[in-house]
PASEBA-1860 file (N, C-alpha, C; in nm, 3 decimals):
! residues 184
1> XXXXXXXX> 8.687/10.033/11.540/8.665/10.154/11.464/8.768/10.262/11.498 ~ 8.816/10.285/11.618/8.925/10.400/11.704/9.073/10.325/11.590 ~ 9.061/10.215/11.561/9.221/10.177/11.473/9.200/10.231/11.335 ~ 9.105/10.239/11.304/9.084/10.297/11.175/9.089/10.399/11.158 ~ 9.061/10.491/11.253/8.993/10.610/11.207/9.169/10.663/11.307 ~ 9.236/10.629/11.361/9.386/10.690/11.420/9.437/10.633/11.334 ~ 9.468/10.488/11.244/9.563/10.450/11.099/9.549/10.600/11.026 ~ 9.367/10.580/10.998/9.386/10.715/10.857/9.423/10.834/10.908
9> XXXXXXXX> 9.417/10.905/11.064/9.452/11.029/11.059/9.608/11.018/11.112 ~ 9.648/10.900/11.134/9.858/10.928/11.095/9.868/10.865/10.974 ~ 9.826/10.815/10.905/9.857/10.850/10.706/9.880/10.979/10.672 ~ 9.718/11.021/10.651/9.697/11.152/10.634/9.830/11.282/10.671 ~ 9.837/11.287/10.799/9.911/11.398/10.878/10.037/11.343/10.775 ~ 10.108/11.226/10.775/10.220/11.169/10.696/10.225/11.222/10.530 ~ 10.078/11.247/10.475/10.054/11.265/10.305/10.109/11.438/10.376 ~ 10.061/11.503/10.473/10.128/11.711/10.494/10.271/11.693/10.543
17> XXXXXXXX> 10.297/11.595/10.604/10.433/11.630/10.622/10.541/11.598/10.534 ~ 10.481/11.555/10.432/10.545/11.512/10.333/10.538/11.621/10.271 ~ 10.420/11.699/10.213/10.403/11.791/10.130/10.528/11.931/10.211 ~ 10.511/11.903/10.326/10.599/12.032/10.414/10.754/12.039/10.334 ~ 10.748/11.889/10.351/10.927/11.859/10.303/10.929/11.930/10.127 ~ 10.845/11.872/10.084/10.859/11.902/9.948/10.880/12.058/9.890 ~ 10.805/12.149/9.980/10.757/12.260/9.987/10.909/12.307/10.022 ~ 10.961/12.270/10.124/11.039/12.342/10.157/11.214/12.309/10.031
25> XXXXXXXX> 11.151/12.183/9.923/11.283/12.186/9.830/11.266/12.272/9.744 ~ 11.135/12.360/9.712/11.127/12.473/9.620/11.190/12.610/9.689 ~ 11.276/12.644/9.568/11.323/12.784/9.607/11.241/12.910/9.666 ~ 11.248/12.982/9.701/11.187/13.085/9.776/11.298/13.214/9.719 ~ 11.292/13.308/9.724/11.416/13.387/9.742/11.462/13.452/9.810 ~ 11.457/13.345/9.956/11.594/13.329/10.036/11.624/13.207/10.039 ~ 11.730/13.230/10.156/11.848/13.131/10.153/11.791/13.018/10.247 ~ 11.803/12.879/10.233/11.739/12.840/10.376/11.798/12.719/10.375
33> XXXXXXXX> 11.893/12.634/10.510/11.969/12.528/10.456/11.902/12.398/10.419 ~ 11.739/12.416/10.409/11.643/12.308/10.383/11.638/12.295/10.229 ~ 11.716/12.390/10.197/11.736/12.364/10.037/11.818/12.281/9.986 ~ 11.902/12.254/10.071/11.989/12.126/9.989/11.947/12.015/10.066 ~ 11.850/11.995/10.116/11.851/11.860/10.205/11.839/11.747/10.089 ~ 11.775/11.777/9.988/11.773/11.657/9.909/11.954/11.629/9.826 ~ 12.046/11.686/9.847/12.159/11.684/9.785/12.239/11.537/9.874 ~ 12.289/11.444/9.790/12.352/11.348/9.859/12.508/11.376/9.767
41> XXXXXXXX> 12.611/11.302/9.866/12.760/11.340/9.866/12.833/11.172/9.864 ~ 12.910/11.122/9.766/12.969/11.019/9.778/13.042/11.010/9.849 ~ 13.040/10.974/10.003/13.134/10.950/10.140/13.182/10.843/10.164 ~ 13.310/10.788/10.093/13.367/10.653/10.139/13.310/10.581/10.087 ~ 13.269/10.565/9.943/13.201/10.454/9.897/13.017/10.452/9.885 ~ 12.948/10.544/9.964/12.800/10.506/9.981/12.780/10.705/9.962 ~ 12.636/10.697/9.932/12.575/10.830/9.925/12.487/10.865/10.049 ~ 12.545/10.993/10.064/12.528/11.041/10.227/12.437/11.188/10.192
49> XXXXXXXX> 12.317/11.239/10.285/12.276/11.332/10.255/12.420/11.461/10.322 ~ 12.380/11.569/10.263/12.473/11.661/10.238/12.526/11.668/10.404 ~ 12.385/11.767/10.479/12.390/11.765/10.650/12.474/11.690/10.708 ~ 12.500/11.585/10.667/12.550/11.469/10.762/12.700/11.454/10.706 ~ 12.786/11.523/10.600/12.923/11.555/10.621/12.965/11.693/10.608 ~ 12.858/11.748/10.622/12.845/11.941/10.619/12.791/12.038/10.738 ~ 12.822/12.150/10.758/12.687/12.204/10.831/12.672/12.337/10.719 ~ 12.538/12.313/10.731/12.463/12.426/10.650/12.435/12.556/10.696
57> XXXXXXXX> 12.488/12.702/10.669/12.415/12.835/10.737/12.422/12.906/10.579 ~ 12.311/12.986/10.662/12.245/13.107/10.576/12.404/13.231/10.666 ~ 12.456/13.251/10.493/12.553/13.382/10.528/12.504/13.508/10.502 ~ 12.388/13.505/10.457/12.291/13.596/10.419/12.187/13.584/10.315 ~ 12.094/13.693/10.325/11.923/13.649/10.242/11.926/13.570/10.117 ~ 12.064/13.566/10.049/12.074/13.464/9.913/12.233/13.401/9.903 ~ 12.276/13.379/10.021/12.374/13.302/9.996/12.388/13.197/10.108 ~ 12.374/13.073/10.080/12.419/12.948/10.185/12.569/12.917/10.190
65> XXXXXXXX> 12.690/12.895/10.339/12.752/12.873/10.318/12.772/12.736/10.360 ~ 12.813/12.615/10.332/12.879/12.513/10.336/12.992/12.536/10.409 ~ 13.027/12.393/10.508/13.131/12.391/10.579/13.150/12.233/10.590 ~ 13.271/12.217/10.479/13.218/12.060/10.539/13.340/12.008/10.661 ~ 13.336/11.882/10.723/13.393/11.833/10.854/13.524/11.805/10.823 ~ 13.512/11.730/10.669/13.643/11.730/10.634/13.727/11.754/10.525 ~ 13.827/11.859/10.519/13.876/11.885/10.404/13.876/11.840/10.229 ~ 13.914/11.695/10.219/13.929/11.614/10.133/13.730/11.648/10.070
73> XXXXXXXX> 13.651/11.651/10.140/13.510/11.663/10.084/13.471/11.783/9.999 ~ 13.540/11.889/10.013/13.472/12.009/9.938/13.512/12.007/9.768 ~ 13.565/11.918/9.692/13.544/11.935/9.618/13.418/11.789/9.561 ~ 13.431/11.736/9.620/13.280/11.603/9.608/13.170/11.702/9.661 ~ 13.115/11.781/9.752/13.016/11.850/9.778/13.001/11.956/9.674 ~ 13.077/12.006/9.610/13.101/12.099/9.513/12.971/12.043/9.396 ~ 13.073/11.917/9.360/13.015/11.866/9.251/12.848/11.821/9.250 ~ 12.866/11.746/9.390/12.724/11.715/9.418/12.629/11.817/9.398
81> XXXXXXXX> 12.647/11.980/9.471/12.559/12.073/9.449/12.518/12.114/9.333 ~ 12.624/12.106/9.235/12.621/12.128/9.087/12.497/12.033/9.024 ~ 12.588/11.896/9.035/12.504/11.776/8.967/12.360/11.781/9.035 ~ 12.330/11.882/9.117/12.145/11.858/9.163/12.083/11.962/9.081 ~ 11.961/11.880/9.089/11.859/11.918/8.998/11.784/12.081/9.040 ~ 11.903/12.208/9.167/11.859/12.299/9.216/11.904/12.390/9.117 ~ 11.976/12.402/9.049/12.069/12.448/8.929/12.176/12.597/9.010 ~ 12.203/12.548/9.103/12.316/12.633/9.171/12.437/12.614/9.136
89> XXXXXXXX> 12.507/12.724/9.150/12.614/12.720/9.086/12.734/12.745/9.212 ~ 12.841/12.657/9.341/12.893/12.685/9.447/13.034/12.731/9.359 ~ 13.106/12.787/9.490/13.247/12.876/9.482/13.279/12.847/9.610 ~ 13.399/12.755/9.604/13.480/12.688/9.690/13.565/12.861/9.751 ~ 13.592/12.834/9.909/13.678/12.926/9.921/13.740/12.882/10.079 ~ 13.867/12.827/9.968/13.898/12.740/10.106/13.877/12.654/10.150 ~ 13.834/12.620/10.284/13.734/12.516/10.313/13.580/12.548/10.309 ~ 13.532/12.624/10.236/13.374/12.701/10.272/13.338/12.729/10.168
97> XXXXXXXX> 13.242/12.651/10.134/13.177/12.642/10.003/13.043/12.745/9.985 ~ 13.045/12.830/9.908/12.938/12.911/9.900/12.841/12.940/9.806 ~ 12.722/12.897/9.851/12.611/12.882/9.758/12.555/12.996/9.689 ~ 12.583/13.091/9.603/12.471/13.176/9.598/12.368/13.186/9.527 ~ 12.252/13.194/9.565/12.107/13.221/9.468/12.035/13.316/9.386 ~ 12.069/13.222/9.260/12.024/13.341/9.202/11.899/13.427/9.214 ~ 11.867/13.518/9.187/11.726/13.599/9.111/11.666/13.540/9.132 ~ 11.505/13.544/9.155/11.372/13.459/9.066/11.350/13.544/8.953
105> XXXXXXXX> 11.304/13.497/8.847/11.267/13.576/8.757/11.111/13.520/8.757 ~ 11.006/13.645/8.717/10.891/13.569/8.690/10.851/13.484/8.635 ~ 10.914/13.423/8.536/10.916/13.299/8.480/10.917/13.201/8.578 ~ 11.062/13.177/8.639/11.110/13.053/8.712/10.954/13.066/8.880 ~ 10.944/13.239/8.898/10.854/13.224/9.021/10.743/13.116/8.954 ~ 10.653/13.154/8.864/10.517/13.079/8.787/10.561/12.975/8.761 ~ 10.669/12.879/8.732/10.730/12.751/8.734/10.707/12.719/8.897 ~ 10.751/12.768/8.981/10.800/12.701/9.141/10.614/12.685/9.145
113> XXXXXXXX> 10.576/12.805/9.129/10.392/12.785/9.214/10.367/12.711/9.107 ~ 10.407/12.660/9.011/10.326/12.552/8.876/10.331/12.461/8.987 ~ 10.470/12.442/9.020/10.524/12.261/9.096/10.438/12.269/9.180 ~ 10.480/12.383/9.313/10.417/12.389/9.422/10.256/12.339/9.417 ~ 10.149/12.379/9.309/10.054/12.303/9.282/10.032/12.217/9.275 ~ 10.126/12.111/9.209/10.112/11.992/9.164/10.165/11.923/9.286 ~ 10.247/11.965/9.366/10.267/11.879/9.472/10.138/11.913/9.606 ~ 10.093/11.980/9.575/9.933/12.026/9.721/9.863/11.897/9.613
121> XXXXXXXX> 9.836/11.931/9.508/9.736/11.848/9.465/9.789/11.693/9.487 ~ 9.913/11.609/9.455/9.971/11.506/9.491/9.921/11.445/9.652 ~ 9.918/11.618/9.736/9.899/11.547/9.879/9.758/11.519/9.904 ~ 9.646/11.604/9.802/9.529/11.598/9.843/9.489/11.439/9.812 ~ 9.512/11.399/9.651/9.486/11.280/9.654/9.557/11.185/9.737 ~ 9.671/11.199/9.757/9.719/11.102/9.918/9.595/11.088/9.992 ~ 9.568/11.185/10.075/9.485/11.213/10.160/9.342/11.112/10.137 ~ 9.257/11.153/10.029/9.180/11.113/9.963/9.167/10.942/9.926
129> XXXXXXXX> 9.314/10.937/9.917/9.345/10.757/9.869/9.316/10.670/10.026 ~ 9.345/10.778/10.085/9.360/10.721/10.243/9.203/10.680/10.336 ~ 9.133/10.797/10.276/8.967/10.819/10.293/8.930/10.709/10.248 ~ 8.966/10.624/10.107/8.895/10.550/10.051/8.952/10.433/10.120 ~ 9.041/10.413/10.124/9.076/10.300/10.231/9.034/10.280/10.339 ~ 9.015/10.348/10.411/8.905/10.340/10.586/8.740/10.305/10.522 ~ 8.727/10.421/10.409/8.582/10.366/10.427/8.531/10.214/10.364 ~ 8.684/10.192/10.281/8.655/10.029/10.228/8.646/9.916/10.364
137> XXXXXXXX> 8.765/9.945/10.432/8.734/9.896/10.605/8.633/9.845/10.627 ~ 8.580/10.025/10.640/8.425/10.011/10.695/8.358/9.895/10.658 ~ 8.333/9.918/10.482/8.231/9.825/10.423/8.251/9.654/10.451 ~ 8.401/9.641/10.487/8.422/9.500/10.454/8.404/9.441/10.622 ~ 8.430/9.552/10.712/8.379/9.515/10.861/8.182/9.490/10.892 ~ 8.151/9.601/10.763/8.003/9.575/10.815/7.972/9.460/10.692 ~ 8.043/9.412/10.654/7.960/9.283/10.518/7.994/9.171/10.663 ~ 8.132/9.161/10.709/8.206/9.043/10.797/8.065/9.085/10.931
145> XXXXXXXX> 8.005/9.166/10.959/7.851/9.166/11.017/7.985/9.228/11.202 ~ 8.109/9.290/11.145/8.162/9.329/11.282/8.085/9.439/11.321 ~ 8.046/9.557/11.249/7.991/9.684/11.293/7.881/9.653/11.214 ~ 7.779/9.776/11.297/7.621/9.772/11.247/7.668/9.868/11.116 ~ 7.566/9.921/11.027/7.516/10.016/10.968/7.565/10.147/11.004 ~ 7.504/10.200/11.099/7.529/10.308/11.171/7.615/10.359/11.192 ~ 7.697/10.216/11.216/7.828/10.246/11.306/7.962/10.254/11.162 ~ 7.908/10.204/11.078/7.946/10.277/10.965/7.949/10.354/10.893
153> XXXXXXXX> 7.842/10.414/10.899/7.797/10.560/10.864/7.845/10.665/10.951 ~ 7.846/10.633/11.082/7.967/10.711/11.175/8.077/10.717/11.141 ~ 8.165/10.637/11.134/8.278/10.612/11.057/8.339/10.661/10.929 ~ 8.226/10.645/10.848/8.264/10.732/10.757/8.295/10.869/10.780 ~ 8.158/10.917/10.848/8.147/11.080/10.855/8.249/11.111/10.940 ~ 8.301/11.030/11.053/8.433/11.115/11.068/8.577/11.103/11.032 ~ 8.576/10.978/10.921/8.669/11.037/10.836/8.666/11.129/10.733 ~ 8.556/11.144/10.708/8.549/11.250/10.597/8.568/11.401/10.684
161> XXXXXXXX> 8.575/11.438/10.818/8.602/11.539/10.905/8.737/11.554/10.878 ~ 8.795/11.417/10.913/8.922/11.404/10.880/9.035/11.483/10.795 ~ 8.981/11.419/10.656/8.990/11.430/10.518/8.960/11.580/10.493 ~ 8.867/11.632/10.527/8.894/11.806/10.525/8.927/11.875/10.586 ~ 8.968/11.813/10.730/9.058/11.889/10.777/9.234/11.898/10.754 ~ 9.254/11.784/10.704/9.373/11.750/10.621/9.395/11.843/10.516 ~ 9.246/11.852/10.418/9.273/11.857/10.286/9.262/12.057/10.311 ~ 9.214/12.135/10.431/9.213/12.265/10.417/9.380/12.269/10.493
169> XXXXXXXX> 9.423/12.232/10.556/9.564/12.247/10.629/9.677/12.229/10.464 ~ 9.628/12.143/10.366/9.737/12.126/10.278/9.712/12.259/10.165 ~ 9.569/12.288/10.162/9.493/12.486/10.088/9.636/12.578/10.171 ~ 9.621/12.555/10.285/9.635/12.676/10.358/9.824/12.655/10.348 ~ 9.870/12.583/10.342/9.993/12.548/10.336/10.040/12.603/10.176 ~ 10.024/12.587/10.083/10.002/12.646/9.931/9.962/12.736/9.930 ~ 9.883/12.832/10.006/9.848/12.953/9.958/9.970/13.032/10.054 ~ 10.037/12.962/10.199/10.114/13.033/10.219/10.295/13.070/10.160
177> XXXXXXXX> 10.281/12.922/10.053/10.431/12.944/9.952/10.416/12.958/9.885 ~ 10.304/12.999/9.804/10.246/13.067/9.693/10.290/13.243/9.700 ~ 10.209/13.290/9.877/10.259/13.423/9.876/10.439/13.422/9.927 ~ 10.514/13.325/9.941/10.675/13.323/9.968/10.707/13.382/9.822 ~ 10.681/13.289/9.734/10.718/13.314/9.621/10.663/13.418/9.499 ~ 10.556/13.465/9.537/10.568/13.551/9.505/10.596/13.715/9.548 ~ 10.677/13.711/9.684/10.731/13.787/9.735/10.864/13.843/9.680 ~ 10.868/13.965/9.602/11.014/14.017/9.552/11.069/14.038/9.636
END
């Protein structure tokens, strides 16, 4: 029962840290170099995330600057930033590529908290998919006559402890980039 009930609560923790990552590819309006982490760069043939032929800093509250390691790259990182789905627009200068961000407008803010919703809700049912899997466990350990009754009904109830403590940590995570974004 202790393998079941530690499987579902490192799933679980895995369905928020996922949501963390995701959270952190929505704009905010600042600068933060976790914004391009999803950007990959054609390096020698294969696609490389950005970090790993760049270093990323905040040059200030809405501008990221790019630095990449090696010359020949800033105009492939250029393009890459372009071609992502963040809709930034960089300005090469030199070797130092500079990101700047635009505005939120209230529009695009009520778009980010649209997503931002849909990805809390994505993690809750994770979470939830995960619940139903332990307690199927359960049932198929107490039919195979391994655990009593009880000891399934235990089981359940503390994954379902689980499961809301998961599922208020992924509330509380959304209501806190909810107020990011809607911060002028």
């Amino acid at each position: 029962m202790e393998d079941i009930k530690k499987d579902a609560a490192a799933r679980m923790k895995k369905s928020v840290d996922v949501l963390h990552t995701n959270f952190n590819k929505i704009r905010t309006g600042r600068a933060h170099p976790s914004l391009l982490d999803s950007v990959t760069v054609d390096y020698y043939g294969g696609e490389v995330p950005l970090n790993q032929v760049a270093s990323i800093n905040v040059e200030d509250a809405r501008t990221l600057a790019v630095s990449p390691w090696e010359g020949s790259m800033v105009p492939k990182i250029e393009k890459a930033i372009m071609t992502s789905d963040l809709g930034l627009n960089p300005a090469s200068a030199g070797h130092v590529i500079r990101v700047p961000l635009p505005m939120l407008t209230e529009e695009t803010r009520k778009g980010y908290i649209k997503q931002a919703r849909s990805e809390a809700e994505n993690a809750r049912v994770a979470v939830r998919n995960v619940r139903r899997d332990a307690n199927a466990t359960f049932k198929t350990r107490l039919k195979d006559k391994d655990i009593s009754e009880d000891d399934q009904r235990l089981g359940e109830e503390e994954i379902q402890k689980l499961t809301d403590k998961h599922i208020a940590e992924i509330d509380k995570a959304l209501a806190s980039k909810e107020d990011d974004l809607l911060k002028v």
